[in-house]
N, C-alpha and C positions, 0 to 999 in steps of 0.2 A: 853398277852404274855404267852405262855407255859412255866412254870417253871422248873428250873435244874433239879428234880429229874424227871422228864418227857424223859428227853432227852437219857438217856439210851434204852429207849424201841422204840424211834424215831431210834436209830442207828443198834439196832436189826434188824428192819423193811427195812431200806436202803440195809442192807448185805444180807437179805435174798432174796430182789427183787434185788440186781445187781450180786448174783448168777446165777440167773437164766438166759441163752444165752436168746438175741433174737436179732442178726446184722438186721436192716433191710429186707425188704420181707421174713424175717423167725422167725415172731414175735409169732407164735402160740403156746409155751409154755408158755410167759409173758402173754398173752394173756387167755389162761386157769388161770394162776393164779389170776390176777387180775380180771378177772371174779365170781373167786369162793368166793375170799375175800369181793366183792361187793354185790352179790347176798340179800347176810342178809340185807343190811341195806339201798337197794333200792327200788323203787317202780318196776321197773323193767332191766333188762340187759339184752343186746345181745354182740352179734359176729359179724360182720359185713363178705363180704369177702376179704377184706382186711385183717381181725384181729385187727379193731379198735373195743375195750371194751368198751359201750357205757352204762353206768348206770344214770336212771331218778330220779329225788327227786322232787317230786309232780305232780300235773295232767297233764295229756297230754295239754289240751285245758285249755284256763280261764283267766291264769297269765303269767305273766311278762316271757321271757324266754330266761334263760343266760346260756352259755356253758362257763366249764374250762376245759383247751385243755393241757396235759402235754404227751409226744410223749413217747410209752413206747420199740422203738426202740435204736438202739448202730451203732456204730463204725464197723467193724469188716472185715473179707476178706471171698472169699472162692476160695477153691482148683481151679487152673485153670492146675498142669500138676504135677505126679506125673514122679520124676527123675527116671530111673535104680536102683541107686546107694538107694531108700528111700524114699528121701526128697522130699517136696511138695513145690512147687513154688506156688504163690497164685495171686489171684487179690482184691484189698483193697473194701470197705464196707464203701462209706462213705469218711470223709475228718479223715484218722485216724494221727495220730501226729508220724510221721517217723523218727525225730531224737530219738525219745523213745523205737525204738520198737527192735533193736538189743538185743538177750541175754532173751528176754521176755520169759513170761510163757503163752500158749495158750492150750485153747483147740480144738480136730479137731473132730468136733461131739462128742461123748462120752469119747473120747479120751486125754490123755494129751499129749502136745508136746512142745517146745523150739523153740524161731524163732533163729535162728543164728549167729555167730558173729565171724570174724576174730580173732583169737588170737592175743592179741599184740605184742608179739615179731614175729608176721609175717605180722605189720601192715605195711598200703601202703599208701601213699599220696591222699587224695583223701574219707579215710575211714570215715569220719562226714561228708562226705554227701552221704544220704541213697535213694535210688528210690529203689520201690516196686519192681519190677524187680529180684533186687540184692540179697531181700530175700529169704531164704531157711528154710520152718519148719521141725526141729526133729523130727520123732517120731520112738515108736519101727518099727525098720525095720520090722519084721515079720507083722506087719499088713497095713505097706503103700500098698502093692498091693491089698487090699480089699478096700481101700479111694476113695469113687466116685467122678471123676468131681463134683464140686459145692456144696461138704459138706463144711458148716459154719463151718469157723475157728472165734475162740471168746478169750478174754482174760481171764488167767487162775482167777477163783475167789478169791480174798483175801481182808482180812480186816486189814488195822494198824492203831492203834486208836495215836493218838497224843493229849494226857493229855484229858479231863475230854469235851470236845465240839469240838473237830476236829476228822476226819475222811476221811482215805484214800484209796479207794477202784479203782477200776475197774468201766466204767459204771456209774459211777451218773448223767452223763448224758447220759439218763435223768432220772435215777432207782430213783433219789433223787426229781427228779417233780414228781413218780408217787406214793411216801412216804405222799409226800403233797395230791395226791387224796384221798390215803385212810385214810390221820389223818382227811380230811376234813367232807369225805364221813359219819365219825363219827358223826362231831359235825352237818352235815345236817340232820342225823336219831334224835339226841338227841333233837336237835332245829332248827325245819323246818324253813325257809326263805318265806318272805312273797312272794314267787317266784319261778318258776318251772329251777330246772338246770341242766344239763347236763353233768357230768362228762366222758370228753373220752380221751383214753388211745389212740392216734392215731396210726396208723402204717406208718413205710416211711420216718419220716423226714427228716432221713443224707442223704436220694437220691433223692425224689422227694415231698416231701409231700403231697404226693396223699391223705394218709390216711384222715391227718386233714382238705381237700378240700370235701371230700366224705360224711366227720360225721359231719361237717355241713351243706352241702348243703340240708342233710337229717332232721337234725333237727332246721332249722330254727331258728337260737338262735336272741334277739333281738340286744345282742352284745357277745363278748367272749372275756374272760382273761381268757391268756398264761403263762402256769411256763415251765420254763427251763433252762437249764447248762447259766451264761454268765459269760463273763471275769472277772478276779479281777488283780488289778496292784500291788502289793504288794510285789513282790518280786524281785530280787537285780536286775533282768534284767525288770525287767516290769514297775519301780518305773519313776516316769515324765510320763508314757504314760495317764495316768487316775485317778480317784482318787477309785473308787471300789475294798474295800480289805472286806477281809473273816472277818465276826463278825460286819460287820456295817449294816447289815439287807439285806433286798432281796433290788433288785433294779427295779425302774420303770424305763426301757426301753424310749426312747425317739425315737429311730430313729436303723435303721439296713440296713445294705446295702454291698454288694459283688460287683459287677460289672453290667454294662451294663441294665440292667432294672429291676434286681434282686435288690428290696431295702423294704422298709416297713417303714410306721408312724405312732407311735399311735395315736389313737383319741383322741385331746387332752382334752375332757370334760372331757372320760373317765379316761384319766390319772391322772387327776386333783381330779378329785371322789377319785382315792387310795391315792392320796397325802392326800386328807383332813381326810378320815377314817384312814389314819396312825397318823394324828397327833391328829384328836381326841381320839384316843383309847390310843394314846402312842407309838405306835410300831416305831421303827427305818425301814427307807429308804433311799437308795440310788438312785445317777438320772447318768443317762448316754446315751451318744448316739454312736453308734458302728459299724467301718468301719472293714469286714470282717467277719464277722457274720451274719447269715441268721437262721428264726425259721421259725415253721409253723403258724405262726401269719400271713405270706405273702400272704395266700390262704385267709383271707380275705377282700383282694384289690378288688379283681374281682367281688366278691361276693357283695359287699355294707355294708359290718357288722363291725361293729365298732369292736375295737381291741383295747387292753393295755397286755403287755408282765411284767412280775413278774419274773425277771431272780434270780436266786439260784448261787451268786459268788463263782468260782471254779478257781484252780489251775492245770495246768497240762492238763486243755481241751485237749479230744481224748489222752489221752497218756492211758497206761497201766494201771497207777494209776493216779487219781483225787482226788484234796483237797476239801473238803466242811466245812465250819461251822456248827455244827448242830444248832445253835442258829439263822440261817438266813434262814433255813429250816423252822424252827418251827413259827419264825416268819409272814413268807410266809401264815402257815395255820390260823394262827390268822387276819392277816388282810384280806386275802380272805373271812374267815367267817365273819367278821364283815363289810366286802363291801358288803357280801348278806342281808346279814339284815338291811342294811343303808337305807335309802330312796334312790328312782332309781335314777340313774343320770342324770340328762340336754344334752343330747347326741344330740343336735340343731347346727347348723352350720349356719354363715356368720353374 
């Protein structure tokens, strides 16, 4: 387990990667970044043309070879009609959380600007329920006519720390799965695994997840675990739906599914493998199975690659601001390094 005084420099790391825009299909800033941060302490990384960051820790050929997949895209919209009057009407990025976004702080490329909001004494019947549509972004007028069709509107960055392990930003998902590549990325340079792995930052997932379909089908991994944003029920309206709250560890995914042939399961050897390195090492886990949630762990149904998803329990999914535990963070990289070093896992069916 990473210890408190640790967790400070975990929370630096999170706010500096969920500063950084990258909505979907416009991932190549996060994309440079996490590249540069990887570089040192890889065997090698690229760029793909997507803008999946794909960094290697050990030989090409030889050994064992496992990918962990944390999506380093966001939520977001972009410009689809600049009014007369200014204002930018937009089209969403993503499933972004709509009762949240009146009043918000955005950015429009470089730009800051306000999404907007009826004043209430000129409220109307009808105004808590919000379609994309309805919105309108601020900005200074003098440069909405320079605003091209299909500039990335993103949410304004900020950090509110809540006491000494909590943190509430913009973006952690999945800025707080890709915190976990690079604490991991660390302890892979310090202490190699008897095992060639694949860290990649996929591009894509809130729309298609092409990204994490492409970086593996390229590297051939023998199986892949998944970090990313998932529910927590912990609060006054979410309390009976589950039992996943902020501070009780990462959780191992069971089951995911949206609609119609959109679903995913993980493999259950493999899920079983993190159950037991969590309780041999100690770490705390959570289990859960989740109707309305989709990751990129789904891209490998098709493919034949065994899968376990490492979800990071959050509040506020897709809203402006996101809840995280920093201690289910941390957790997250402690048990991933100690599944690489486990002995491999019985991945055998029937």
């Amino acid at each position: 387990m990473i210890s408190p005084p640790d967790l400070p420099a975990l929370r630096a790391q999170i706010i500096e990667l969920a500063a950084i825009p990258g909505p979907a299909g416009h991932e190549d800033a996060i994309a440079r970044h996490l590249a540069g941060r990887l570089a040192p302490l890889a065997d090698a990384v690229t760029i793909d043309a997507l803008a999946n960051v794909t960094a290697r820790f050990g030989p090409e050929t030889g050994a064992p070879r496992v990918a962990v997949v944390a999506h380093s895209d966001t939520v977001g919209f972009l410009v689809k009609r600049v009014d007369p009057a200014g204002f930018l009407r937009v089209v969403a990025v993503g499933g972004v959380n709509l009762k949240a976004l009146p009043g918000a702080a955005v950015q429009v490329g470089p730009h800051p600007g306000v999404i907007g909001v009826r004043a209430q004494h000129l409220a109307r019947p009808g105004d808590l329920t919000v379609e994309v549509d309805d919105l309108a972004v601020e900005i200074d007028p003098a440069l909405a006519p320079a605003i091209a069709i299909a500039t990335p509107v993103t949410f304004a960055p900020r950090a509110v720390a809540l006491g000494e392990t909590m943190l509430a930003s913009p973006s952690l998902d999945n800025r707080a799965g890709c915190a976990v590549l690079l604490a991991l990325a660390a302890r892979l340079r310090a202490d190699p695994p008897p095992c060639t792995v694949f860290l990649i930052a996929s591009a894509q997932e809130e729309t298609t997840c092409a990204g994490a379909a492409h970086a593996l089908a390229r590297t051939r991994p023998d199986y892949a675990l998944f970090v990313d944003g998932t529910l927590s029920y912990d609060t006054p309206e979410t309390a009976g739906r589950g039992a996943v709250r902020l501070g009780g560890g990462p959780v191992l995914t069971a089951y995911l599914y949206v609609s119609g042939l959109n679903g995913w399961h993980a493999h259950p050897g493999l899920r079983a493998h993190l159950a037991r390195v969590a309780a041999e090492t100690g770490l705390p886990v959570q289990h859960d199975a989740v109707h309305g949630l989709m990751s990129d762990a789904r891209v490998t149904l098709p493919l034949a690659v065994p899968s376990a998803l490492i979800g990071l329990p959050l509040r506020g999914k897709h809203a402006p601001l996101e809840t995280v535990d920093l201690r289910d963070v941390a957790a997250a990289v402690d048990l991933l390094a100690a599944a690489l070093h486990a002995p491999a896992p019985d991945l055998s069916r029937g």
